[in-house]
C-alpha positions as CSV (number, residue, x, y, z in Angstrom):
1,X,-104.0,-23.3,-53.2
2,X,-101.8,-20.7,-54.6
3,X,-97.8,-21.8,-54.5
4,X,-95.3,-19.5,-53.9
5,X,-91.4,-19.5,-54.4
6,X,-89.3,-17.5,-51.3
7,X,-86.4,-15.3,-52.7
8,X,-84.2,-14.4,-50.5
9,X,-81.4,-11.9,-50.8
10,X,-79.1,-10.6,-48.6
11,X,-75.6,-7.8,-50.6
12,X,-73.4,-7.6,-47.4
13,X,-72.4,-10.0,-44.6
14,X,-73.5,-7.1,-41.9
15,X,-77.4,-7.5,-42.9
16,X,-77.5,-11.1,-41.8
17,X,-78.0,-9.5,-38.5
18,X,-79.8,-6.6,-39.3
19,X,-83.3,-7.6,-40.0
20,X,-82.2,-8.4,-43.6
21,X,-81.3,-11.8,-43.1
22,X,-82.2,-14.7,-45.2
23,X,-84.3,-16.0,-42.2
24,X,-86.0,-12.8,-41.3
25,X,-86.9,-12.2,-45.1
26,X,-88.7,-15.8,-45.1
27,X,-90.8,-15.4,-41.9
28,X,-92.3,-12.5,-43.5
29,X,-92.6,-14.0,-46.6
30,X,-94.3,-17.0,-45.0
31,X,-96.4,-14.4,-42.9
32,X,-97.7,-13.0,-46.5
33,X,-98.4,-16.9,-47.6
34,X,-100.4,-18.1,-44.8
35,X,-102.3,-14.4,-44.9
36,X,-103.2,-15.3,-48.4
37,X,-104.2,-18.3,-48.3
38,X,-100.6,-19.4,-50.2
39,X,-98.1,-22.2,-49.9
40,X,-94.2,-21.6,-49.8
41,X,-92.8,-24.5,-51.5
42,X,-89.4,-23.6,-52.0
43,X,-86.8,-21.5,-51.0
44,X,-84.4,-19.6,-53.1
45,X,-81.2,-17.6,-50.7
46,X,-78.8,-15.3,-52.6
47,X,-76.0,-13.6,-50.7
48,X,-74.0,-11.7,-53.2
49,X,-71.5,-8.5,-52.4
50,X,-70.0,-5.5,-55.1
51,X,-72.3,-3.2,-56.9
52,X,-71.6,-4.6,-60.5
53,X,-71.4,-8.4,-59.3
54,X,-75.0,-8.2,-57.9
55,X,-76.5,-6.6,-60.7
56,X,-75.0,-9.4,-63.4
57,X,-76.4,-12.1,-60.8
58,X,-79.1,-10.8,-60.0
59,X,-80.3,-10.5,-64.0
60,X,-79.4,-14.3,-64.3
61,X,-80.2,-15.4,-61.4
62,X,-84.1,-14.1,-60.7
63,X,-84.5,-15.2,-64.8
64,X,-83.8,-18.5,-63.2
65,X,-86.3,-17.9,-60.7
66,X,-89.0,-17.0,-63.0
67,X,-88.1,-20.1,-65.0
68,X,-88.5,-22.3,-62.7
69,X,-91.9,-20.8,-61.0
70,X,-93.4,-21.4,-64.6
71,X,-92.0,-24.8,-64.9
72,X,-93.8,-25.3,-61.5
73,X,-97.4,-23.5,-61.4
74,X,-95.4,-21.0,-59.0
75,X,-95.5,-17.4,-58.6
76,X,-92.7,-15.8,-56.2
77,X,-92.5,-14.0,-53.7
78,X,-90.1,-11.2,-51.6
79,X,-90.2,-9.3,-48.5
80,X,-89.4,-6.4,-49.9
81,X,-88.6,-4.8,-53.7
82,X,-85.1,-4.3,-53.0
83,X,-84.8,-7.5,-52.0
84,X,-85.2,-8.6,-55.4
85,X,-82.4,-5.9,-56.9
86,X,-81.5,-2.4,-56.3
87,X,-80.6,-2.1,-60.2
88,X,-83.2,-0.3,-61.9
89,X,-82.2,-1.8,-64.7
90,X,-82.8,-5.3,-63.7
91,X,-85.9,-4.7,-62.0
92,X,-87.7,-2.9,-65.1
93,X,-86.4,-6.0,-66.5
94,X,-87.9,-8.4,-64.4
95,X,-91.5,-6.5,-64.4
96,X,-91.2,-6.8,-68.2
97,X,-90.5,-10.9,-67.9
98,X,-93.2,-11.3,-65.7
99,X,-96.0,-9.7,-67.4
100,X,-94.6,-11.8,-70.7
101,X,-95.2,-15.0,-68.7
102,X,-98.0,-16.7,-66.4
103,X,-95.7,-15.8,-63.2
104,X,-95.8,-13.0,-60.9
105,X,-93.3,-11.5,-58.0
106,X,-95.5,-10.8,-55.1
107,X,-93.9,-7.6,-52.7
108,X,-94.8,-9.2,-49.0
109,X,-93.9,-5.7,-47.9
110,X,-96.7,-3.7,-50.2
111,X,-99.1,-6.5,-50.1
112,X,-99.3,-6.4,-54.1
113,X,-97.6,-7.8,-56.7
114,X,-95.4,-6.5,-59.4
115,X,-98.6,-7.3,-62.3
116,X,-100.7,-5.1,-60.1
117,X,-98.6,-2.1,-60.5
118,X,-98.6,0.1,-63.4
119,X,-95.9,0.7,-65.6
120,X,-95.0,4.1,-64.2
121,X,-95.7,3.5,-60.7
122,X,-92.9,0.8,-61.0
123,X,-90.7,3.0,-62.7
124,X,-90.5,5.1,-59.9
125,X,-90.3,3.0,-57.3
126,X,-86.9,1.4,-59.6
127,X,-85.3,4.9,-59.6
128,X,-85.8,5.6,-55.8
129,X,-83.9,1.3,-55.3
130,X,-81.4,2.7,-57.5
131,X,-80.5,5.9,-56.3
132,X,-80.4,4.3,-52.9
133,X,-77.7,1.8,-54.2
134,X,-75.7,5.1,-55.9
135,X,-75.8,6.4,-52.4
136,X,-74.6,3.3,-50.1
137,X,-71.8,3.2,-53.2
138,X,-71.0,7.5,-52.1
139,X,-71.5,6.7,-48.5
140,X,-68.8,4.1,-48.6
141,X,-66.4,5.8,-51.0
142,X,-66.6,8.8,-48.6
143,X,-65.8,6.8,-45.3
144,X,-62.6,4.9,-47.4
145,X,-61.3,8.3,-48.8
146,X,-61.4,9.6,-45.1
147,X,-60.4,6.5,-43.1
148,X,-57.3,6.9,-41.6
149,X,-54.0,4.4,-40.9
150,X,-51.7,1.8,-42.5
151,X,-54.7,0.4,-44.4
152,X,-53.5,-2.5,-46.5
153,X,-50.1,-2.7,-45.0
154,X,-48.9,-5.9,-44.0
155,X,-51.2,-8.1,-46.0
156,X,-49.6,-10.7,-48.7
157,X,-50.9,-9.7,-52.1
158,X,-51.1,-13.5,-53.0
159,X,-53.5,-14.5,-50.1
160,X,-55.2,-11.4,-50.7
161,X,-56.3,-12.6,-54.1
162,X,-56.2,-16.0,-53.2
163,X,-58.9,-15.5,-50.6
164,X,-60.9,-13.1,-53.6
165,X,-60.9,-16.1,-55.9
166,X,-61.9,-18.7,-53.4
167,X,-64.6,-16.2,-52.4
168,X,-65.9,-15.7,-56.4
169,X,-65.6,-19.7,-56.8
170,X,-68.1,-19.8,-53.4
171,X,-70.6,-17.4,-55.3
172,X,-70.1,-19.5,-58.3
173,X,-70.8,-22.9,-56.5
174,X,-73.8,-21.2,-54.8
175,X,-75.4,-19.9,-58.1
176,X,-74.7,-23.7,-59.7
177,X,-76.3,-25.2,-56.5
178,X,-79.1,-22.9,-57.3
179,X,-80.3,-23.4,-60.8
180,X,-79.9,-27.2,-60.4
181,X,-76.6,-26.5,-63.4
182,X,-75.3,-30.6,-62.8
183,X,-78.5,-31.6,-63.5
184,X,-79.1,-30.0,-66.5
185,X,-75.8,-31.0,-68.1
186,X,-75.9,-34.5,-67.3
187,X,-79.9,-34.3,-68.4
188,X,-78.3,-32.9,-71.7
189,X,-75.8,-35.2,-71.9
190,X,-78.6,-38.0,-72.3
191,X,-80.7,-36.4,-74.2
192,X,-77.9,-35.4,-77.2
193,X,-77.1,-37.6,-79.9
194,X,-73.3,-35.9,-80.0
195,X,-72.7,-34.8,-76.2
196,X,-69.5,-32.2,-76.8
197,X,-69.6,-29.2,-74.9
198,X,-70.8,-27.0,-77.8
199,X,-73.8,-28.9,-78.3
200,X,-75.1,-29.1,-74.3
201,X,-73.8,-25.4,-74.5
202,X,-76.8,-25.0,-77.8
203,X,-79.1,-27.4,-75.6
204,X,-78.9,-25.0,-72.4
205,X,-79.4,-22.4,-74.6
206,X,-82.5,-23.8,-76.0
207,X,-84.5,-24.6,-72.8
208,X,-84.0,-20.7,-71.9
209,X,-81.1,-21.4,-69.1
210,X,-78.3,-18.2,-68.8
211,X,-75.3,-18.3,-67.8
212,X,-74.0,-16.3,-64.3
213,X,-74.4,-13.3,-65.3
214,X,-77.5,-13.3,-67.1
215,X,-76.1,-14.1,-71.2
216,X,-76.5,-17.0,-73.3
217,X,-74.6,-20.1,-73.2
218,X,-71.8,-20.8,-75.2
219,X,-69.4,-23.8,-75.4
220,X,-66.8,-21.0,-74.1
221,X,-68.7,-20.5,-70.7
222,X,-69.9,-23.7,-70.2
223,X,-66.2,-24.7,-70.4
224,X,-64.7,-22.1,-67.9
225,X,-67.8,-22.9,-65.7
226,X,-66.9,-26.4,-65.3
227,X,-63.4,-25.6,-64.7
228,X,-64.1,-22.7,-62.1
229,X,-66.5,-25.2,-60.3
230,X,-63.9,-28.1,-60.2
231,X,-66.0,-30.5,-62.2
232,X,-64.8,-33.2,-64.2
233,X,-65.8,-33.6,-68.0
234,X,-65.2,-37.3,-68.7
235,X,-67.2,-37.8,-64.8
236,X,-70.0,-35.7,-66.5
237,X,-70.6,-37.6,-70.0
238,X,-70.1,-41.0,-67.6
239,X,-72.6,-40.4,-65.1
């Protein structure tokens, strides 16, 4: 039986309750399964916000994915192409990973996967995602340039960026949760022979792991990841 990976993706809080919710995309994407003969075993959920932010997870992120569906006989699976991103830059991306590996993105919505479509075809259907992202981006900067009222006034600057960092450091925990990032360290901690942070950033590296936003691992990120995630070091190495 054929084994499938869920992702799930929602960009805004308001689409949890508008049929673009995390549970509405895996009914259909179960739907698909059992019409296919196919087995969900896992679920990955996303719920990222901000234009730039979403295409920089999205990149690392769905590598991830694909990783991870190799590692496991997997292919995965979506409701919907724009589920996966609305960057066409990250989905031409993704086509091109998946045709360089054994795994492939199945579109519950088209009833085909991403293998079965031709270059071109694919093309097109990235350029229409991503000119509907450059027009939710107009839409909203038209309805902010005409809204009306003391907008901002009142609010403390301090809690306002407190409450954006707390909310980037959610994201972050979310995206380590994801890609199983504890596990790997400490399995790298075992398996080096010198366990510093440079060499488990070389070792992460090696196995084909990226970083947040889609780039290599360096000691430098894996050290501001562990910070932004509130991890201890020393807890790490001991564990």
């Amino acid at each position: 039986m054929k084994k499938l990976i869920a992702v799930t993706r929602v960009s805004t809080s308001r689409q949890w309750t508008k049929g673009s919710s995390i549970e509405d995309q895996e009914v259909q994407v179960r739907e698909y399964a059992h019409k296919i003969g196919a087995e969900v075993i896992e679920v990955i959920r996303i719920q990222i916000s901000g234009a730039k932010m979403q295409m920089r997870l999205n990149q690392g992120q769905l590598q991830q994915a694909l990783r991870k569906a190799d590692e496991l006989g997997a292919d995965l699976a979506v409701s919907r192409l724009d589920r996966l991103s609305r960057s066409q830059i990250a989905l031409l991306q993704l086509k091109e990973a998946s045709e360089q590996s054994a795994v492939d993105v199945h579109v519950c919505s088209l009833g085909r996967t991403i293998k079965s479509i031709s270059s071109l075809e694919f093309s097109v259907m990235a350029m229409m995602a991503d000119n509907e992202r450059r027009n939710i981006q107009e839409r909203v900067k038209r309805a902010c340039r005409n809204r009306v009222g003391p907008i901002g006034y009142g609010l403390d600057p301090k809690k306002v960026q407190a409450k954006s960092l707390d909310k980037r450091r959610e994201m972050t925990r979310q995206w380590a949760d994801d890609i199983g990032l504890k596990s790997e360290i400490i399995n790298a901690v075992r398996m080096l022979r010198i366990p510093n942070q440079r060499n488990v950033a070389n070792w992460l590296a090696g196995r084909g792991h990226l970083t947040r936003t889609g780039k290599r691992w360096t000691q430098g990120t894996l050290t501001q990841q562990i910070k932004v995630l509130g991890w201890d070091w020393d807890e790490l190495k001991a564990v």
